[in-house]
PASEBA-1860 file (N, C-alpha, C; in nm, 3 decimals):
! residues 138
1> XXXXXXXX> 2.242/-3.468/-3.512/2.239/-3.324/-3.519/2.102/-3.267/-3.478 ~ 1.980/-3.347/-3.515/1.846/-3.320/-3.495/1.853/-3.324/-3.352 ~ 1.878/-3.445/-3.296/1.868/-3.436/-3.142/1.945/-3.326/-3.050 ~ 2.042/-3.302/-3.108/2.149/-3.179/-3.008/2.081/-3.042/-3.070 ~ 1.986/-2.999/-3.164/1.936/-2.906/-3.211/1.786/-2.894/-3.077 ~ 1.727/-3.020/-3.136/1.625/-3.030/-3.032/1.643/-3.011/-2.879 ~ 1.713/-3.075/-2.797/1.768/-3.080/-2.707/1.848/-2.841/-2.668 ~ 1.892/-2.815/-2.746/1.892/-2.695/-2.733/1.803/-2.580/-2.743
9> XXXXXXXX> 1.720/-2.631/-2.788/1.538/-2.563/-2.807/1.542/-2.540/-2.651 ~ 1.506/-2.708/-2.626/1.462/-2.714/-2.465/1.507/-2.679/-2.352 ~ 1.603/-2.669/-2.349/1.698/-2.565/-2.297/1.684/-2.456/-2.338 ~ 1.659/-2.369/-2.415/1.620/-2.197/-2.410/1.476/-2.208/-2.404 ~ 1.403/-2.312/-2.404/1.248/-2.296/-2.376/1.265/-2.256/-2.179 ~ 1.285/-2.379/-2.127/1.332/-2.395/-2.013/1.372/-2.231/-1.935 ~ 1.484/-2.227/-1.975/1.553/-2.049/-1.923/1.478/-2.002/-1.980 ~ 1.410/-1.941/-2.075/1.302/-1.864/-2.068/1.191/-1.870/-2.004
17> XXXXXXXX> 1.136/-1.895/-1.965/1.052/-1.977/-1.848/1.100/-1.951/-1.676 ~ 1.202/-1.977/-1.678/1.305/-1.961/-1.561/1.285/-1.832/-1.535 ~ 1.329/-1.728/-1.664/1.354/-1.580/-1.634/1.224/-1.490/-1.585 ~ 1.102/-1.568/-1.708/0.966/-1.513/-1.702/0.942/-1.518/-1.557 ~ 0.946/-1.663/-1.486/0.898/-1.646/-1.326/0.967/-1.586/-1.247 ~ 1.096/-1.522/-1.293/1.155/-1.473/-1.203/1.113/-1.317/-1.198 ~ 1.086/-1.289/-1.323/1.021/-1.131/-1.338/0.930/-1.123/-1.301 ~ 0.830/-1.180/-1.295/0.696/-1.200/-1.219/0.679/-1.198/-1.081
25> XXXXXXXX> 0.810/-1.295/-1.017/0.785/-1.259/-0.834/0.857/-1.174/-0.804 ~ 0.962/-1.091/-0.863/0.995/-0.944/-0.870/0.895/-0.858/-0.876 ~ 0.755/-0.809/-0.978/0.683/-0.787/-0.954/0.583/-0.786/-0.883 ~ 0.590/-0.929/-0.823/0.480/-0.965/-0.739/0.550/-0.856/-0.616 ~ 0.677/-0.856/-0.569/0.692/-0.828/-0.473/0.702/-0.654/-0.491 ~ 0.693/-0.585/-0.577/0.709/-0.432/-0.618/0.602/-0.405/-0.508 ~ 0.667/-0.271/-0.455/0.582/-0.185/-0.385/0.426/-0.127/-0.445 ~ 0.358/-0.134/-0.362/0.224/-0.089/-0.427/0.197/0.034/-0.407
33> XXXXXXXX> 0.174/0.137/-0.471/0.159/0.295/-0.443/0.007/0.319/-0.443 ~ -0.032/0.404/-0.334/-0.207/0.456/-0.343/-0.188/0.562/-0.306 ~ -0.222/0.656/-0.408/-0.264/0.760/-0.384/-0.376/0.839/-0.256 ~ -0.295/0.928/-0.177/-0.433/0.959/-0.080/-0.511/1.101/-0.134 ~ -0.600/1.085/-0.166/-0.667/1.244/-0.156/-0.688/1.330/-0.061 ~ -0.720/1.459/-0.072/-0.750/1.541/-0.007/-0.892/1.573/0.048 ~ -0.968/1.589/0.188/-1.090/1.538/0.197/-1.149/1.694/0.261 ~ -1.222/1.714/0.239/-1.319/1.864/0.259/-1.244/1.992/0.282
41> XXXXXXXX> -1.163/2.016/0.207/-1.066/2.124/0.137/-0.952/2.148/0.238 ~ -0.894/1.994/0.282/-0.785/2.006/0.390/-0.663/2.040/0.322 ~ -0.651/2.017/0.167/-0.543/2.077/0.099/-0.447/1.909/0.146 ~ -0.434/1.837/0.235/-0.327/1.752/0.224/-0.368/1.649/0.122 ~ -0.249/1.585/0.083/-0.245/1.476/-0.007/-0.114/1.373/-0.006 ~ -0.108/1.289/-0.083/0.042/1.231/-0.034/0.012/1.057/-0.080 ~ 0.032/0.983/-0.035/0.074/0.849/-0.070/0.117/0.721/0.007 ~ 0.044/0.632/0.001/0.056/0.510/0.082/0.167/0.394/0.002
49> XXXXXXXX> 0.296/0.396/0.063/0.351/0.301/0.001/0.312/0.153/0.058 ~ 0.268/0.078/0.025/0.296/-0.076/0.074/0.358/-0.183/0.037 ~ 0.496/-0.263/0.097/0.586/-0.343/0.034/0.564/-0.477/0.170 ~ 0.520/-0.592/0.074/0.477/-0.704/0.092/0.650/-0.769/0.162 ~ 0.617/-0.802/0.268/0.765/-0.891/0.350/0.686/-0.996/0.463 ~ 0.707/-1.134/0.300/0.692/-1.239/0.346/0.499/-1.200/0.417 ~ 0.446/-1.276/0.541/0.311/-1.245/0.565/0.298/-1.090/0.633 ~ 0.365/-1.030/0.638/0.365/-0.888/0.654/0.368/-0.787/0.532
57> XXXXXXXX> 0.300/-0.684/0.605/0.337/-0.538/0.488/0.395/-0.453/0.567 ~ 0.479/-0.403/0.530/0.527/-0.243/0.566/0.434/-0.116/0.516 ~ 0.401/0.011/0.569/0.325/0.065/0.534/0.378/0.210/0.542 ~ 0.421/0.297/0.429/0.483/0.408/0.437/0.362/0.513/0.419 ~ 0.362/0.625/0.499/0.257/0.721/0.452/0.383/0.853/0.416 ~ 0.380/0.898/0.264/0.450/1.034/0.301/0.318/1.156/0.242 ~ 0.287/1.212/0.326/0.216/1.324/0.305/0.272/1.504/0.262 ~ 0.168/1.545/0.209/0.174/1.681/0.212/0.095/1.771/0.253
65> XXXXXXXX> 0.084/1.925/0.300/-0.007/1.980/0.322/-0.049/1.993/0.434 ~ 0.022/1.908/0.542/-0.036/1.858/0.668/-0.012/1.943/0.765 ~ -0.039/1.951/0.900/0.056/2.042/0.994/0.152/2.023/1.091 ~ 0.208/1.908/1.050/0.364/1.877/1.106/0.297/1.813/1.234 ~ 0.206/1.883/1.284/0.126/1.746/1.416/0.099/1.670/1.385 ~ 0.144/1.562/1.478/0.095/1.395/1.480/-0.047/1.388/1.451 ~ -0.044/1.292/1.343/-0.201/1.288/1.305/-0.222/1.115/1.313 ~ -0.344/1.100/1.382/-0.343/0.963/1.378/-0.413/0.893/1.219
73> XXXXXXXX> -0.353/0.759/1.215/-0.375/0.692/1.051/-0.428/0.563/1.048 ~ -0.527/0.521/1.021/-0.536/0.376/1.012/-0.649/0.308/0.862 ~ -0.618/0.203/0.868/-0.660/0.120/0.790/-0.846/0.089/0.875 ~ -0.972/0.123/0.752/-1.068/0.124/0.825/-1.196/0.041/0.699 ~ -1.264/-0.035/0.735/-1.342/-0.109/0.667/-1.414/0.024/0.599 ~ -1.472/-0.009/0.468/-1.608/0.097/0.453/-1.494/0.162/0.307 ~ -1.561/0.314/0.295/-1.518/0.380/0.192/-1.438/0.510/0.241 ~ -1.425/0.624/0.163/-1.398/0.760/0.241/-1.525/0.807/0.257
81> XXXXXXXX> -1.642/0.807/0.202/-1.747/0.875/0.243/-1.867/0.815/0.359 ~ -1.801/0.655/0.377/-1.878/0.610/0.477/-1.809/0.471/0.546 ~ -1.733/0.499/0.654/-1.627/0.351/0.703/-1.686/0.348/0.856 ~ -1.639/0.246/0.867/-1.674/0.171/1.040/-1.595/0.277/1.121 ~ -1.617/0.351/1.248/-1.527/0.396/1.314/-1.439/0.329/1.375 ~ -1.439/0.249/1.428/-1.315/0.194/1.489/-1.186/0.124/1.351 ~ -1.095/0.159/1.362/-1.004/0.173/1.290/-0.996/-0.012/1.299 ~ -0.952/-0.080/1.155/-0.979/-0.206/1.161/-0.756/-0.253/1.180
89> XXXXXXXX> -0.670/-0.161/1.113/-0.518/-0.203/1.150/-0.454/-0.045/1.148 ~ -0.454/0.000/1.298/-0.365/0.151/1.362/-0.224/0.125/1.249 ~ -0.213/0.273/1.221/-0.058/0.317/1.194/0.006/0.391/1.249 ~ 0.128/0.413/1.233/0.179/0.496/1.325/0.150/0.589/1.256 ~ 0.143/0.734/1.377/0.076/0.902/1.336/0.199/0.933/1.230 ~ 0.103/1.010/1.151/0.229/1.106/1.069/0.257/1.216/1.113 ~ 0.369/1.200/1.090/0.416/1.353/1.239/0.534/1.403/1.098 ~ 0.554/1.528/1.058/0.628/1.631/0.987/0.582/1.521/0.836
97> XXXXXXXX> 0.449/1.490/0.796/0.471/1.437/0.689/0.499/1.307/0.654 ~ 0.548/1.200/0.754/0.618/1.043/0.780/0.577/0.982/0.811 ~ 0.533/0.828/0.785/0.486/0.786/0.914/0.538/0.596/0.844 ~ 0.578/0.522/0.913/0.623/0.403/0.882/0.570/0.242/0.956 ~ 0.483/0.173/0.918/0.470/0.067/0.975/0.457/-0.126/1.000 ~ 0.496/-0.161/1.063/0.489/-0.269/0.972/0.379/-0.364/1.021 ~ 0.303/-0.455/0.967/0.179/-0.462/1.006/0.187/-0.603/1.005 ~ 0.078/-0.706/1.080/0.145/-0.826/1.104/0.011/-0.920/0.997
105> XXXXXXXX> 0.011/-0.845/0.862/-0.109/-0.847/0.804/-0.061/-0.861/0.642 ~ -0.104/-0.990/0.569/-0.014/-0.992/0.417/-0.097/-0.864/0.326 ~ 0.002/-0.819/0.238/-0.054/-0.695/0.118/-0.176/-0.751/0.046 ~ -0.212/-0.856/0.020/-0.311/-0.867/-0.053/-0.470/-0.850/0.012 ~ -0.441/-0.887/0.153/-0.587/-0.857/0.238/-0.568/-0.710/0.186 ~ -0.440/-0.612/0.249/-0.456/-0.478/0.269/-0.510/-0.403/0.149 ~ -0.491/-0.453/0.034/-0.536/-0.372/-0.162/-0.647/-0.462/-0.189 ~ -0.693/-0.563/-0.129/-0.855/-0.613/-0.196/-0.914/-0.461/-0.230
113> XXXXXXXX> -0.940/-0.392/-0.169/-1.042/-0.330/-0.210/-1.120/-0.287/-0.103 ~ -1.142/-0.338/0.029/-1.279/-0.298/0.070/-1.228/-0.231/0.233 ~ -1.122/-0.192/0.210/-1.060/-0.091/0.280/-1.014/0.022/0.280 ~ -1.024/0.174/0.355/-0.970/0.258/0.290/-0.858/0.309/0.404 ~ -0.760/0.384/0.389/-0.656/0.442/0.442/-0.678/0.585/0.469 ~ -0.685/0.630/0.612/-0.734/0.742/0.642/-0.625/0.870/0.743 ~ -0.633/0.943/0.723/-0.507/1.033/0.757/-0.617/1.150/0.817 ~ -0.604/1.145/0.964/-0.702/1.214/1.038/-0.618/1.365/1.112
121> XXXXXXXX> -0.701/1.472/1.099/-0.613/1.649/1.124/-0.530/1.568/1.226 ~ -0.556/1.587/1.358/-0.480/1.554/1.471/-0.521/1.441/1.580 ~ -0.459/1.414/1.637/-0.540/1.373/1.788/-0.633/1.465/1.866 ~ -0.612/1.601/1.853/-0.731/1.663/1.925/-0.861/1.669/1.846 ~ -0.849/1.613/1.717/-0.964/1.658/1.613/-0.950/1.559/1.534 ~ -0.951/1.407/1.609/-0.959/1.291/1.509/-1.089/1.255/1.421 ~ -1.183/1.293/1.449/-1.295/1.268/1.387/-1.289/1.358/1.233 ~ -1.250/1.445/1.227/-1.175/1.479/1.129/-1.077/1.440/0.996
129> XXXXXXXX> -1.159/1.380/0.843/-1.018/1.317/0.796/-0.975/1.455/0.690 ~ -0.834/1.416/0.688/-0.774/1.531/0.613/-0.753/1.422/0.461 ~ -0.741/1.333/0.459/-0.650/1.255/0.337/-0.758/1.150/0.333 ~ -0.762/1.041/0.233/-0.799/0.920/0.219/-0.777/0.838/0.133 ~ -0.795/0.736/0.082/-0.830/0.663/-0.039/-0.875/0.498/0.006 ~ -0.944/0.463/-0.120/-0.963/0.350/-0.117/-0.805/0.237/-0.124 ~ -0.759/0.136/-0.079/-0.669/0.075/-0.046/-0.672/-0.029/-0.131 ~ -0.650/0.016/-0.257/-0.620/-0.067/-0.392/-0.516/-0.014/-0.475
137> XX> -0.464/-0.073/-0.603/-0.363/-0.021/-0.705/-0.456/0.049/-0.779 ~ -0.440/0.143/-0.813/-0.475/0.240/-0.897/-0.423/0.231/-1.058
END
């Protein structure tokens, strides 16, 4: 009786264990949300989704505030108050607010930290950022 008692422990030790790792790479794989701010009273703001697929990320920008023109977006070494100019991974422009991409780059380089996500007025006035944030979980 001791042994079929014991023996049933180990078995719900086991599946519990089972379930725990399974909730965990469910999480692992949850979308990561970053907030973008608004940068020298452009009024836009909005949100970087990123969902980890396999060594890729997908990269959703939905914005607000913006002016429906294509604005170019990229991933840029540095901070919002001081980054490399040349854009280190292009996104596609957000055009009415949207912008979707998938990048040939895993999520965990992209949220270290020492990148920020930049949402620039237009193409005629890229030097210009309207949005930003640092490219971490908040």
């Amino acid at each position: 009786m001791q042994l079929l008692l014991r023996r049933a422990r180990i078995a719900a030790f086991v599946l519990a264990c089972v379930g725990m790792s399974a909730a965990i790479a469910r999480a692992a794989d949850a979308p990561v949300r970053i907030p973008l701010d608004a940068i020298g009273g452009s009024g836009e703001t909005g949100v970087a989704i990123l969902t980890a697929q396999g060594a890729k990320t997908v990269v959703e920008l939905q914005m607000k505030g913006g002016s429906g023109d294509p604005q170019p977006a990229h991933f840029h070494n540095g901070t919002c108050e001081k980054y490399t100019p040349r854009p280190l991974y292009p996104l596609r422009s957000v055009v009415k607010g949207g912008s979707t991409t998938t990048l040939d780059v895993p999520i965990e380089k992209l949220i270290a930290g020492d990148l920020v996500i930049n949402v620039h007025k237009s193409l005629d006035d890229i030097a210009t950022v309207n949005s930003c944030a640092i490219s971490k979980p908040r």
